[in-house]
MMTF fields as JSON, N, C-alpha, C and O atoms, coordinates in Angstrom:
{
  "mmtfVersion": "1.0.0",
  "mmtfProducer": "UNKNOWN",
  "numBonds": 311,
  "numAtoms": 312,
  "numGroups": 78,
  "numChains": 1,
  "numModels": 1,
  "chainsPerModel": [1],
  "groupsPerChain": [78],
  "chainIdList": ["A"],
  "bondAtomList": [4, 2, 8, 6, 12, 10, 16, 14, 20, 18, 24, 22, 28, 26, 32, 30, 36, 34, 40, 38, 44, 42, 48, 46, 52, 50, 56, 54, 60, 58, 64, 62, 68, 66, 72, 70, 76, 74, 80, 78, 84, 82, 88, 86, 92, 90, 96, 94, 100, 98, 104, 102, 108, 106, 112, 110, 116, 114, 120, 118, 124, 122, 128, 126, 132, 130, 136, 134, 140, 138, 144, 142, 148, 146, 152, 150, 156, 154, 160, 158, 164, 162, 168, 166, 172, 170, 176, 174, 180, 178, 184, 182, 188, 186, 192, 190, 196, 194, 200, 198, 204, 202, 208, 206, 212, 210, 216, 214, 220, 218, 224, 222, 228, 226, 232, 230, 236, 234, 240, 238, 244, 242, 248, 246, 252, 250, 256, 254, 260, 258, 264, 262, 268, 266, 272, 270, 276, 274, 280, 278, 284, 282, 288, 286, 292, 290, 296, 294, 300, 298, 304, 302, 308, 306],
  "bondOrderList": [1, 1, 1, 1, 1, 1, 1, 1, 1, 1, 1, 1, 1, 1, 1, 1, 1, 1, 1, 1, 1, 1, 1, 1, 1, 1, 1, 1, 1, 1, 1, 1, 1, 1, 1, 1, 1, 1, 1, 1, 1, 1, 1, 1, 1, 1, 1, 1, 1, 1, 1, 1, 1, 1, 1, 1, 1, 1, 1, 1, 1, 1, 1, 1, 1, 1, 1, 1, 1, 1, 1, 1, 1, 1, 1, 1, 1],
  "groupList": [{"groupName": "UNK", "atomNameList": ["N", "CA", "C", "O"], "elementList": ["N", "C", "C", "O"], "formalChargeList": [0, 0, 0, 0], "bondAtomList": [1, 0, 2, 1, 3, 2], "bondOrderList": [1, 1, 2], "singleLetterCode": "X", "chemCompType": "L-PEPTIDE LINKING"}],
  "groupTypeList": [0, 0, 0, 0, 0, 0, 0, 0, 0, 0, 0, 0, 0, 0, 0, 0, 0, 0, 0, 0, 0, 0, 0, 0, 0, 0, 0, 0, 0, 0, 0, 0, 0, 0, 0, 0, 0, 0, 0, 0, 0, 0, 0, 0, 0, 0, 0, 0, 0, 0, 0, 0, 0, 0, 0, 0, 0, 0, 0, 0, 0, 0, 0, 0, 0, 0, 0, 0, 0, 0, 0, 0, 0, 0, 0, 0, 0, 0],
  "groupIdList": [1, 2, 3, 4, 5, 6, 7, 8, 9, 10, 11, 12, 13, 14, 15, 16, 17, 18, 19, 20, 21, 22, 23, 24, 25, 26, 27, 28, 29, 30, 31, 32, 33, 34, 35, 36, 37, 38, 39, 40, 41, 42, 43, 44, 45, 46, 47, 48, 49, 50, 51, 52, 53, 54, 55, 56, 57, 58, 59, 60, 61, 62, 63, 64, 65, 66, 67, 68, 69, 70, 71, 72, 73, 74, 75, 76, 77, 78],
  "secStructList": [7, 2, 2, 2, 2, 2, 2, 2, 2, 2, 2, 2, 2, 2, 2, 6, 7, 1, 1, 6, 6, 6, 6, 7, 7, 1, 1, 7, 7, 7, 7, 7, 7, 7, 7, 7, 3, 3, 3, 7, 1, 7, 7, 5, 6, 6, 5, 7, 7, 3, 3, 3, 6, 6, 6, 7, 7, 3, 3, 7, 7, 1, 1, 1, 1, 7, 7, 1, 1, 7, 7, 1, 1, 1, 6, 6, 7, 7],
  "xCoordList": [-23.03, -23.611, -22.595, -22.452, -21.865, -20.591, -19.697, -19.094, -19.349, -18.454, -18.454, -17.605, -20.212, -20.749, -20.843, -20.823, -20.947, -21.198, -19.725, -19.577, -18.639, -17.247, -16.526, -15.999, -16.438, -16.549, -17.085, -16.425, -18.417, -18.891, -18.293, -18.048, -18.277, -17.456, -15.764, -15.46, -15.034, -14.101, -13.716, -12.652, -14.919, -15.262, -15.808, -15.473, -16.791, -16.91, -15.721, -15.296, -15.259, -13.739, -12.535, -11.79, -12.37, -11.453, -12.25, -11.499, -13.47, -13.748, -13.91, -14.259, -13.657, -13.74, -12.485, -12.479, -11.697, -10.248, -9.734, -9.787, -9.342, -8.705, -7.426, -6.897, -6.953, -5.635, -5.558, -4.689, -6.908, -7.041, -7.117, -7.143, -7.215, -6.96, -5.404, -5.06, -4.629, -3.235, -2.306, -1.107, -3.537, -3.033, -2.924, -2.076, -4.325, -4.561, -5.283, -5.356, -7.037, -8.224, -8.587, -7.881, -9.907, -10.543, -11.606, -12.537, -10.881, -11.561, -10.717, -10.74, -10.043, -9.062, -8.15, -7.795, -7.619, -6.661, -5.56, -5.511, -4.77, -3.136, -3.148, -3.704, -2.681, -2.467, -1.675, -0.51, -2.553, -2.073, -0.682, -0.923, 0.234, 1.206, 1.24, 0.918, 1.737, 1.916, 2.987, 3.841, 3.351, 4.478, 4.389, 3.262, 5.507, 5.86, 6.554, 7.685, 6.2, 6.945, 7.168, 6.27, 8.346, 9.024, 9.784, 10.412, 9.686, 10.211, 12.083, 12.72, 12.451, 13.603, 14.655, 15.872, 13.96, 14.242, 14.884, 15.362, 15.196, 15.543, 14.736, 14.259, 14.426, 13.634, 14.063, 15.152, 13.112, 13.645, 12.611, 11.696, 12.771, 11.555, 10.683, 10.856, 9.533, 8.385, 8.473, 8.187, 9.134, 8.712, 9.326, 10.491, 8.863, 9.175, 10.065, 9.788, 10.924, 11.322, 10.594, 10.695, 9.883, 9.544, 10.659, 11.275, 10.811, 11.232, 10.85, 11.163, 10.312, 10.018, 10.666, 11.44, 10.28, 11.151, 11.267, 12.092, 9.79, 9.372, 9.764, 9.731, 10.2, 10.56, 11.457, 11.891, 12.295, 12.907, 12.542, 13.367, 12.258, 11.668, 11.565, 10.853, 12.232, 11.964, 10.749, 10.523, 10.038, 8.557, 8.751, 9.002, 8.545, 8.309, 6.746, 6.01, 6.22, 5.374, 5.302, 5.874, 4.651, 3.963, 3.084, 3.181, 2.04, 1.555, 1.655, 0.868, 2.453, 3.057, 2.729, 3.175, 1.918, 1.247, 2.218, 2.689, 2.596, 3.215, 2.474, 1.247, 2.92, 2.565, 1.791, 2.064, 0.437, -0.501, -0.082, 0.084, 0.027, 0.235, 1.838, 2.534, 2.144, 3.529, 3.924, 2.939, 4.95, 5.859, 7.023, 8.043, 6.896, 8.174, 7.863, 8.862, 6.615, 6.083, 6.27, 6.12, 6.774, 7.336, 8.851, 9.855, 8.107, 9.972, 11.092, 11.211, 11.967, 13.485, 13.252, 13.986, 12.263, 12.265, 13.472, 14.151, 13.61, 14.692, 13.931, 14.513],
  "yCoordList": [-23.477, -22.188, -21.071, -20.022, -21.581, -20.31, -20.329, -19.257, -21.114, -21.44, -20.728, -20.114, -21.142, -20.469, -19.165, -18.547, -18.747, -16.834, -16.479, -15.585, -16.696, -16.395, -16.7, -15.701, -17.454, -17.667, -16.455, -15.639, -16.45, -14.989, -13.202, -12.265, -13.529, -12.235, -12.092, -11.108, -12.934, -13.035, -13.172, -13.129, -13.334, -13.137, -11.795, -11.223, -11.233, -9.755, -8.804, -7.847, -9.161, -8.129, -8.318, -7.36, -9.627, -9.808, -9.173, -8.758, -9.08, -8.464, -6.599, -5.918, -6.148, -5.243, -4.694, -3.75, -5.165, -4.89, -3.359, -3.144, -2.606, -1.423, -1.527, -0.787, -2.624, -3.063, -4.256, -4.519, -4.613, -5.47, -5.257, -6.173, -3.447, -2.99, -3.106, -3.446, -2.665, -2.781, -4.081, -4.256, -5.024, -6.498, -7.124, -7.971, -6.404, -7.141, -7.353, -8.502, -6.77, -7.309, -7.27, -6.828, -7.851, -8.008, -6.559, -6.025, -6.226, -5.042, -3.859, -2.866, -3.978, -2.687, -2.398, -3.318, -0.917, -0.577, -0.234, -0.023, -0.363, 0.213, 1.674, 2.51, 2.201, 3.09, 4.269, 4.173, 5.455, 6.46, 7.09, 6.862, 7.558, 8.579, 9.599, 9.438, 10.86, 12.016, 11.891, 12.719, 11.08, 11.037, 12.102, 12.333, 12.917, 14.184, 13.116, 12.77, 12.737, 12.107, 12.756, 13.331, 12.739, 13.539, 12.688, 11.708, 13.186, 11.992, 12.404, 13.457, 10.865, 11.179, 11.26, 11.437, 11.11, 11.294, 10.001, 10.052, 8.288, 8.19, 6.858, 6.47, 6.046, 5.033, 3.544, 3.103, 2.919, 1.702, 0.925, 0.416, 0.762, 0.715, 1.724, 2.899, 1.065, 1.961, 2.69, 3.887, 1.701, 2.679, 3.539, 3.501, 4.969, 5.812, 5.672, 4.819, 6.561, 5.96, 7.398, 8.44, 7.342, 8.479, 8.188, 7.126, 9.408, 9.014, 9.96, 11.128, 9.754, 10.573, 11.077, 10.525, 12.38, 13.019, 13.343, 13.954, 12.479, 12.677, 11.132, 11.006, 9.806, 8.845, 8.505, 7.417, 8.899, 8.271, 6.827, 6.949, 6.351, 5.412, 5.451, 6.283, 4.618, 4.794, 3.784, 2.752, 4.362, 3.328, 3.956, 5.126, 2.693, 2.856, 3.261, 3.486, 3.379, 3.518, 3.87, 4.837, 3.074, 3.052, 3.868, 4.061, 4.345, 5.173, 6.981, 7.729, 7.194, 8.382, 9.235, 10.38, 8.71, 9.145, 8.865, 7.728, 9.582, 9.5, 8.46, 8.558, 7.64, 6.472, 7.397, 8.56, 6.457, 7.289, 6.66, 7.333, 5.666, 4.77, 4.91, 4.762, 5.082, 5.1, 3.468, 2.735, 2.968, 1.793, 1.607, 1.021, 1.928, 2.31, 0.898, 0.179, 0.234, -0.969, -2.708, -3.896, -1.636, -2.959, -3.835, -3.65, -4.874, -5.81, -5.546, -6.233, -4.977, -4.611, -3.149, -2.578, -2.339, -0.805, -0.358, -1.128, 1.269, 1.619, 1.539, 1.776],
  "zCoordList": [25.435, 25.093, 25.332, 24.704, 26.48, 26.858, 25.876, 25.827, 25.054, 24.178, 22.892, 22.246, 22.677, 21.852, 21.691, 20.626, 22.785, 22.992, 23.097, 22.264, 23.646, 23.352, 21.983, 21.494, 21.515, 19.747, 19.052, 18.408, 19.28, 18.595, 18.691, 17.931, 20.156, 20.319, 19.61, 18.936, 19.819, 19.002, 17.394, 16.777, 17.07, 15.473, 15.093, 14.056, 16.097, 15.666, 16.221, 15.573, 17.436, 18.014, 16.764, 16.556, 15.917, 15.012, 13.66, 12.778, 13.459, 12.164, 12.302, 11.339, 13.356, 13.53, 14.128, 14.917, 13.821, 14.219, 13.429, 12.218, 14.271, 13.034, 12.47, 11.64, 13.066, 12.492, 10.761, 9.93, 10.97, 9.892, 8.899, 8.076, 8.39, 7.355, 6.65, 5.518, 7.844, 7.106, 7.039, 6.824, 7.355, 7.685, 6.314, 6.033, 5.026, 4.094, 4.193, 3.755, 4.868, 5.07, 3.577, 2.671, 3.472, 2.107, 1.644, 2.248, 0.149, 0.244, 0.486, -0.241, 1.425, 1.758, 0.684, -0.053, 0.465, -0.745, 0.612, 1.824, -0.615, -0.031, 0.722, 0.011, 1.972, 2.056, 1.281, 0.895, 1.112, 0.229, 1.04, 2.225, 0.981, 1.748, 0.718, -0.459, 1.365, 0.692, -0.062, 0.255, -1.078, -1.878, -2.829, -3.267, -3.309, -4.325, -5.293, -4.953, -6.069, -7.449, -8.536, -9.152, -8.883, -9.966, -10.753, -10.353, -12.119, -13.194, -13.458, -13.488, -13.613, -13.245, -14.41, -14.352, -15.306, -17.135, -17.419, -18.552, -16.573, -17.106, -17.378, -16.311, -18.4, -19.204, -19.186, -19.552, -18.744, -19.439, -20.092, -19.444, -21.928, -22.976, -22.957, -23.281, -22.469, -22.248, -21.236, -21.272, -19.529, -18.677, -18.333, -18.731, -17.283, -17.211, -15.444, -14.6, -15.328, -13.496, -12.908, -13.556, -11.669, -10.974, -9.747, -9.647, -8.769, -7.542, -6.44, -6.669, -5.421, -4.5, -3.559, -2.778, -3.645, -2.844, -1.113, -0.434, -0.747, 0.572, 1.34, 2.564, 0.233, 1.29, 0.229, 0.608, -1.447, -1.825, -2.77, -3.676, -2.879, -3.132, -4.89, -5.453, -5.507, -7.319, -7.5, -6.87, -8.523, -9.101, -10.334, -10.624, -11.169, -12.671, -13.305, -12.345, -14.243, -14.816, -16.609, -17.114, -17.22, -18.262, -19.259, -20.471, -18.154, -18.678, -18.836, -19.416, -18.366, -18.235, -17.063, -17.007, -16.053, -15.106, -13.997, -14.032, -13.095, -11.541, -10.742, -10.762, -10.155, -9.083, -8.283, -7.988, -7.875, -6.821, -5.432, -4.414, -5.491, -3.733, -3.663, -4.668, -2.924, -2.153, -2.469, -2.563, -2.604, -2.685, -1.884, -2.245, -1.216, 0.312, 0.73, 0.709, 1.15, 1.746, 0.989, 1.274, -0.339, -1.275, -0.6, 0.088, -1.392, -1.178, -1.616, -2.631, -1.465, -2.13, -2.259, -3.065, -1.542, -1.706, -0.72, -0.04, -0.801, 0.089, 1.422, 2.481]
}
């Protein structure tokens, strides 16, 4: 029964973790940062390059719209 009642608590202390958001919990979106993106004129095909000016960071886009989530957290970002 002790086993039982410690099991449980460790399933609600781990589902209630505030860290489990930026872990990749289910459900959670990417953190927003205050990125300033500005287009950088220059193209490749379709897409467009933005780059920000508050962490640096280049992201492409398609639709002509500025990247909303920051990409700093990407693989091969600066």
């Amino acid at each position: 029964m002790l086993a039982f009642v410690l099991a449980l608590v460790v399933i609600v202390a781990v589902a209630l973790s505030p860290e489990r958001g930026r872990m990749g919990g289910v459900g959670k979106k990417p953190a927003k940062r205050a990125c300033k993106w500005s287009e950088t004129g220059n193209s490749n095909g379709r897409f467009v390059e933005y780059r920000c000016a508050a962490c640096g960071v280049a992201a492409y886009s398609a639709t002509g719209d500025a990247p909303v989530i920051c990409k700093s957290n990407l693989k091969g970002s600066v």
